[in-house]
N, C-alpha and C positions, 0 to 999 in steps of 0.2 A: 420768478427767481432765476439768477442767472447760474448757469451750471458750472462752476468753477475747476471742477475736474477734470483734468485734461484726459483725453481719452484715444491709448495707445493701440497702433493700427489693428484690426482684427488678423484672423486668421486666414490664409487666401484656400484652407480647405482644412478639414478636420481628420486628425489622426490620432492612434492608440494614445489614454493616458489613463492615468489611476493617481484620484488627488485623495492624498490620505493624511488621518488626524485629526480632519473637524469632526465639529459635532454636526451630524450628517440628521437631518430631521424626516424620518420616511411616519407612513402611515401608522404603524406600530409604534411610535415613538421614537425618543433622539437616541440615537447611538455615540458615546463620549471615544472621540479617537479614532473613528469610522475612519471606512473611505468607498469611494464612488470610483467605477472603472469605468472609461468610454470606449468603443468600437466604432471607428467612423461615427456615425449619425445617432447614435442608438445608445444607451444604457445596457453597459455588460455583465454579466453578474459574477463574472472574473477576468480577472488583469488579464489583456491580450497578450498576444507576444510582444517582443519589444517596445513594448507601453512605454512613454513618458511619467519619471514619476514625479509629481507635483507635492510638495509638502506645503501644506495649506495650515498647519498643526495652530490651535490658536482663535481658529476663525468658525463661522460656522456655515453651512453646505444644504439651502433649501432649492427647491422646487421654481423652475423661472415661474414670475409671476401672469396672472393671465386677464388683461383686463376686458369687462365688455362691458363699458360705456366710456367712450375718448372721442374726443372731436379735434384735436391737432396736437399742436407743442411744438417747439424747435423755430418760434416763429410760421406755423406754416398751417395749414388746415387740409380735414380730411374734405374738404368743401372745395377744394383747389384742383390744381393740375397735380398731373402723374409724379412729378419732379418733388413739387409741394407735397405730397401725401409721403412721399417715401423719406423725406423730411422729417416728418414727422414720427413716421414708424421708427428712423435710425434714434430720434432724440429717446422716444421710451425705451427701447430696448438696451440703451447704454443706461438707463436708470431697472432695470432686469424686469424687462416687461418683453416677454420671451413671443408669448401669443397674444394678439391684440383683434378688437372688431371695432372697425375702424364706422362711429357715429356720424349720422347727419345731421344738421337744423333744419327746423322752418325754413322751406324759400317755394317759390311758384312751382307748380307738379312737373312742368317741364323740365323746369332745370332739377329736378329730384330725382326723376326718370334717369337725365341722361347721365349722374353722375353714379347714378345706383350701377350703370353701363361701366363706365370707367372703374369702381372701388371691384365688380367683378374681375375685370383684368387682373389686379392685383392680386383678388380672392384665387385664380384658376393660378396664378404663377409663385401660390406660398406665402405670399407677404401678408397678408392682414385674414384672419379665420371668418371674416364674414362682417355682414352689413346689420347696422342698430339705425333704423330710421326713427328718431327722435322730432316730433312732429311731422307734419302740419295739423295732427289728430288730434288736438289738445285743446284744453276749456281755456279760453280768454280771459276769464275770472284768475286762472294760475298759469298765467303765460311765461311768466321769469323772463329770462331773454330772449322771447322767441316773437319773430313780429305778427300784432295782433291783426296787420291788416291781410296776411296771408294765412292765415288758420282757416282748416275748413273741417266740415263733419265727418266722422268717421265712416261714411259709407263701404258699404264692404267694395263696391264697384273699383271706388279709387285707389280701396287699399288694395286691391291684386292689381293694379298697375305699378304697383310699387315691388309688391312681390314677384311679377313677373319681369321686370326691367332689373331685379337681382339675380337672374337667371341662376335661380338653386343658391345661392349666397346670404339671400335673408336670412338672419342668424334672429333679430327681434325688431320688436315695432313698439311704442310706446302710442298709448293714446287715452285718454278720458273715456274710460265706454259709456259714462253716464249720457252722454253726448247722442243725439240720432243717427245708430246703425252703428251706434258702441260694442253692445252685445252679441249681434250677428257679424261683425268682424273679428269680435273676440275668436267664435269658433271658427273664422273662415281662419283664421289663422294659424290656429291649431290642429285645422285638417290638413293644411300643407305644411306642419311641420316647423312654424315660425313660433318663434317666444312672444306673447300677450304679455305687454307691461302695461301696468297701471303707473301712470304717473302724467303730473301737472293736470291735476283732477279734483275736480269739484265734488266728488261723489260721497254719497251718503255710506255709512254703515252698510246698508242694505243693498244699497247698489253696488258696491264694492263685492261684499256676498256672490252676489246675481252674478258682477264678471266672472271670479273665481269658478265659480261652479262651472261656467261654460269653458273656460280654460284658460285664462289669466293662470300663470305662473311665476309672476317679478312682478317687486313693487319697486320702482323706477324712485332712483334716490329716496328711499322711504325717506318721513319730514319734511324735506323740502318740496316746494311746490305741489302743496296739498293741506286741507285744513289739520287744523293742530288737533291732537286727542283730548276730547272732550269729557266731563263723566256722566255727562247727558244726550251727548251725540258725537260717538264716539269716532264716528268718520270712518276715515279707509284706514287710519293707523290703524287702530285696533285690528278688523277684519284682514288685513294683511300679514303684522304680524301673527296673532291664533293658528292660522290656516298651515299646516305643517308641506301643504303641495307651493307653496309662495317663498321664491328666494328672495330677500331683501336687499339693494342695495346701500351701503354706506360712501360716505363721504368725508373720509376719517382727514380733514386738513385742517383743526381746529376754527374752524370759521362758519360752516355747513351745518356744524355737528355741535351742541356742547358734548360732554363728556357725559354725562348724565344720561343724554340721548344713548348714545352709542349703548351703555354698559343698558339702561331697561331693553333695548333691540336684541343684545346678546344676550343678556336674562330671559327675555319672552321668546324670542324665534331657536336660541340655540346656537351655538360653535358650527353646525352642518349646513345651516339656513341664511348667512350672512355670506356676501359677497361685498369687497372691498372695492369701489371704483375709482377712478379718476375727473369722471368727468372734465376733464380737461381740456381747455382750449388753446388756443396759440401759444399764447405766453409760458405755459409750461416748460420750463428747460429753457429759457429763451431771458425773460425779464421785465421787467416794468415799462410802460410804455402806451401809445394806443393801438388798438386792434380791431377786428372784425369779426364778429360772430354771423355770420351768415349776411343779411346784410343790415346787420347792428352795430354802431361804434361803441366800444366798449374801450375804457379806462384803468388797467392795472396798476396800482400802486400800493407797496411792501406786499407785494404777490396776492392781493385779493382783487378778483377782475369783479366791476362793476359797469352797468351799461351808462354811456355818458347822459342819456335823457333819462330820468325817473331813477338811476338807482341802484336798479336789481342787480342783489349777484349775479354774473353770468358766468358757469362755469367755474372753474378753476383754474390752477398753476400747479396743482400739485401733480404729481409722481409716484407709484405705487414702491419706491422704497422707504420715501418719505412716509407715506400711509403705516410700512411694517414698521419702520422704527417708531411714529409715536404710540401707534395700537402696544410696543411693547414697554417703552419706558415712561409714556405719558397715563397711558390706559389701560396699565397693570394687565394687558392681554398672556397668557402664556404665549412662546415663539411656536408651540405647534396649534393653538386656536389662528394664530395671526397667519401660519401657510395655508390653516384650510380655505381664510377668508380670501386670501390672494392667489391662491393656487387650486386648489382640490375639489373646491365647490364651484366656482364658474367653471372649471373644464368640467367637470359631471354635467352641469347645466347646457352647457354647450353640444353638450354629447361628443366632447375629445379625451372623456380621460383612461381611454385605452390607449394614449398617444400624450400625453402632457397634464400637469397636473401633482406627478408625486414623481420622486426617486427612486423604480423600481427597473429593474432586465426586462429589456425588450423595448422600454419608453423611448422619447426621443431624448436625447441628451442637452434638456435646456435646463441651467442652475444659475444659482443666484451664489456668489461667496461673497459674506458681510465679518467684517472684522466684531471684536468685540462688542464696540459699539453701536454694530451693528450699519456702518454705513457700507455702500457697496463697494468689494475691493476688484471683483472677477462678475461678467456675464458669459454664460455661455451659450448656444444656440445650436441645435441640431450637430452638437460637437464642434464648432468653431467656435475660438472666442471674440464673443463680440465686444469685449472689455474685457484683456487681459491682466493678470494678475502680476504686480511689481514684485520682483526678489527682494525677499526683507533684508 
């Protein structure tokens, strides 16, 4: 989908303000008439001195959102060059996608290495909170768009070559542990501190269990790319959503998900346990056309990317404001279930939310302001804005 909001120049440094009157959504609940002070870079828990005062009155005032599963948008891939990634990063953050962890595909371990090299440069310099290697760990059987002739087993061997070419940046690893050396990489990954996803998995009930227990903790776009729930063999839905140590990912862009899905996900796992992604690839922000998902042609058209041989969804087009406004006017979400899913619970997960994630003193000053209807009218980012707000 093409992003038709023009987007006026940011901030070239961040200074005192205090935007007051929205409905300001913190942990505790919405506050009607709020308001938010910033301090340089940080969340103040009063108006500095010669603050900016911003009358926002009207609109309302969350938490920038935090994604961790994206693979590009802006036209560009997190798969690319330095130039191309930061592409990418500029296109979601002007859709308030404040912290991002910037996803890879399937492609040969060489070229996975060196780019896991590259996404840390970015990591060590702020721009993207860490690396999501999505494949090459993954069962053939649920490959989506990932190519089947470069998948390989989840040895644990291979996988610390991955986690050590992220030098401290592996943020999570997705992989079928049903697969040989599934389970023993589960916990190798969990000793060094890396997120175990299940996902694009063949696995049983049982097996699914078995990862859990050694430390799988995400289930990698739950429903897709895994067998359906069964009420004889219940598969990994069941066992992932049960399991109260398992955060779920959603794919809330009407196409991924029926609605049905979504609401039994957030009836079973809970408000605390759902994570809203993007999974999204080039197209995102960008528009219909052809693409590349690693090195698969894919075909988008009316914003649903499909791979041009056999089919399969590949990823997305969507945008995590797109995600909050239908979770709230499609999918009868309340506005504060819809920040935990895009804010509050991937930064816990992440282990940033002493740093991002809610509107409290002390945080970093990334928000999101959405007018009534909730599209986005203001980004903000460590107190600049990165999508400034127009004079009514």
């Amino acid at each position: 989908m093409a992003n038709e909001r023009e987007t006026p120049a940011p901030d070239s440094a961040p200074h005192p303000r205090v935007l007051t009157g929205a409905n300001v959504v913190l942990p505790t609940g919405t506050v009607r008439g709020g308001q938010v002070a910033v301090d340089g870079t940080r969340i103040a828990d009063a108006a500095p001195a010669g603050a900016e005062v911003v009358d926002v009155t009207g609109h309302w005032l969350v938490p920038g959102f935090v994604d961790i599963h994206n693979h590009g948008g802006g036209g560009a891939s997190f798969s690319g060059t330095a130039e191309q990634i930061l592409t990418a990063i500029r296109t979601h953050r002007e859709h308030g996608t404040t912290t991002l962890v910037a996803s890879t595909v399937t492609d040969e371990m060489d070229l996975l290495v060196r780019q896991a090299g590259l996404l840390s440069e970015l990591a060590e310099q702020g721009e993207i909170a860490g690396i999501h290697f999505e494949g090459p760990f993954i069962s053939p059987c649920r490959k989506g768009a990932h190519s089947e002739a470069l998948l390989r087993h989840p040895e644990p061997a291979e996988v610390r070559k991955l986690i050590d070419a992220a030098r401290g940046h592996a943020r999570m690893l997705t992989l079928a542990a049903e697969l040989p050396g599934g389970i023993d990489s589960v916990r190798l990954l969990a000793e060094h501190g890396v997120i175990a996803a299940i996902g694009h998995t063949d696995a049983t009930y049982e097996q699914t269990v078995e990862a859990i227990e050694a430390g799988a903790t995400v289930a990698t776009h739950l429903f897709n790319a895994m067998p359906a729930l069964g009420h004889r063999t219940p598969g990994p839905v069941a066992a992932l959503l049960e399991d109260e140590r398992v955060t779920v990912e959603l794919i809330n862009d009407g196409t991924h998900l029926h609605p049905a899905a979504l609401e039994l996900a957030f009836h079973h796992a809970g408000a605390d346990r759902v994570a809203f992604i993007t999974d999204a690839m080039d197209a995102a922000g960008s528009g219909d056309g052809r693409y590349l998902l690693g090195p698969l042609e894919v075909e988008v058209s009316e914003g649903v990317a499909r791979l041009v041989e056999g089919g399969s969804i590949a990823g997305s087009t969507l945008t995590l404001d797109r995600a909050f406004k239908r979770a709230v006017t499609v999918d009868g979400l309340s506005v504060e279930d819809t920040v935990k899913a895009l804010s509050a619970n991937p930064a816990r997960l992440l282990g940033l939310s002493d740093r991002v994630g809610s509107l409290e003193p002390g945080k970093d000053a990334d928000l999101v302001l959405l007018d009534a209807d909730f599209a986005v009218k203001g980004v903000m980012r460590r107190g600049a804005w990165v999508v400034a707000p127009q004079p009514a």
